[in-house]
N, C-alpha and C positions, 0 to 999 in steps of 0.2 A: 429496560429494553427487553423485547423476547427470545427466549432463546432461541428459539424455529429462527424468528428473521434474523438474528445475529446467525445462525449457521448457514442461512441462504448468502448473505452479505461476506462472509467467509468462503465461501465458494468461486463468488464473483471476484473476487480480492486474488486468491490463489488463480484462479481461470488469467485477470488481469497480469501477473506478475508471469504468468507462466508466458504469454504473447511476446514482453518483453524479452524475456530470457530466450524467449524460439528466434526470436530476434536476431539477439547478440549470439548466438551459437551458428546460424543461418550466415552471419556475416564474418566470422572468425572460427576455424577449425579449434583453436588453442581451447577457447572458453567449450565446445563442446562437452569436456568431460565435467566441468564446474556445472551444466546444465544438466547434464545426466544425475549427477550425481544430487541435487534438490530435489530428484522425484524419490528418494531413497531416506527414509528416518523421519523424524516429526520436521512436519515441513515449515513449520513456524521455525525452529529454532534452527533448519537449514538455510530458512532465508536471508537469517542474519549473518550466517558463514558466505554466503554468498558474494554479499556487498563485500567486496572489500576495494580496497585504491585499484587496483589493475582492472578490475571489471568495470568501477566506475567512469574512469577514462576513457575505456571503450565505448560506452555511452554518449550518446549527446545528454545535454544538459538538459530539454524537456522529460528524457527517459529516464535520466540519472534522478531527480526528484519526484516523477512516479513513481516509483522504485521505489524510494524511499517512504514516501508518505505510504504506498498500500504494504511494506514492512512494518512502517511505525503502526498502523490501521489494525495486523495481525497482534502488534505486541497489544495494543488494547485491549485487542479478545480474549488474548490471555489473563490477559487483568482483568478482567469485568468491567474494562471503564470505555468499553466501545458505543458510540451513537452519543457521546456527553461532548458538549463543546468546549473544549479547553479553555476558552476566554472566559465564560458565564457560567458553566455546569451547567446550563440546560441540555433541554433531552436535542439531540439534531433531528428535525424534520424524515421519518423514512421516504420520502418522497424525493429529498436534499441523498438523500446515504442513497437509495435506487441509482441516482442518478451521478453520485459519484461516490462511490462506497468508503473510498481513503479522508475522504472530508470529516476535519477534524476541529470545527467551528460553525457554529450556526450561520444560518444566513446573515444576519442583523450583525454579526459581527464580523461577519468576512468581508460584508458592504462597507464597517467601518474599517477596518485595518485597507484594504484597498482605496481608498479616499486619502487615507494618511499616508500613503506609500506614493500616492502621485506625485 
């Protein structure tokens, strides 16, 4: 994958998590300073300080697995295994990552895991 588009896709990821976080700080004074304080230090490994059981809670459960997945999304950049479909190791479509940059399976096998899960 290129680095340019993995840093634009890194972008959109942090921009994404940041929405949510404006979120939960917008709707709870308390979490305010846990939000402040993710714009401070390497922001991948504050993301993960972030999650924790009390903020998750505060979440509803569509937000709480955004959340999650565009974390898990940054830990891949860190590893150089971002845009690989976990299922297959193929490359994931940049067209598929545009459009949802934490997607962490190709299309062909998200169709299938979705079919199975009905």
């Amino acid at each position: 994958m290129e680095k340019e588009f993995v840093e634009k896709m890194k972008e959109a990821l942090l921009a994404h998590r940041q929405v949510i976080l404006d979120s939960i700080a917008a709707q709870n004074d308390d979490f305010q300073k846990i939000v402040e304080t993710a714009d401070t230090g390497d922001v991948i490994d504050v993301a993960s300080d972030v999650i924790d059981g009390k903020l998750l809670e505060s979440l509803g459960v569509q937000d709480s697995q955004r959340l999650q997945q565009i974390n898990n999304a940054l830990d891949r950049i860190k590893q150089d295994k971002y845009g690989y479909c976990l299922k297959c190791g193929r490359e994931i479509p940049k067209e598929r990552l545009e459009a949802v940059p934490y997607a962490f399976m190709c299309i062909d096998c998200k169709s299938q895991d979705e079919r199975r899960n009905r």
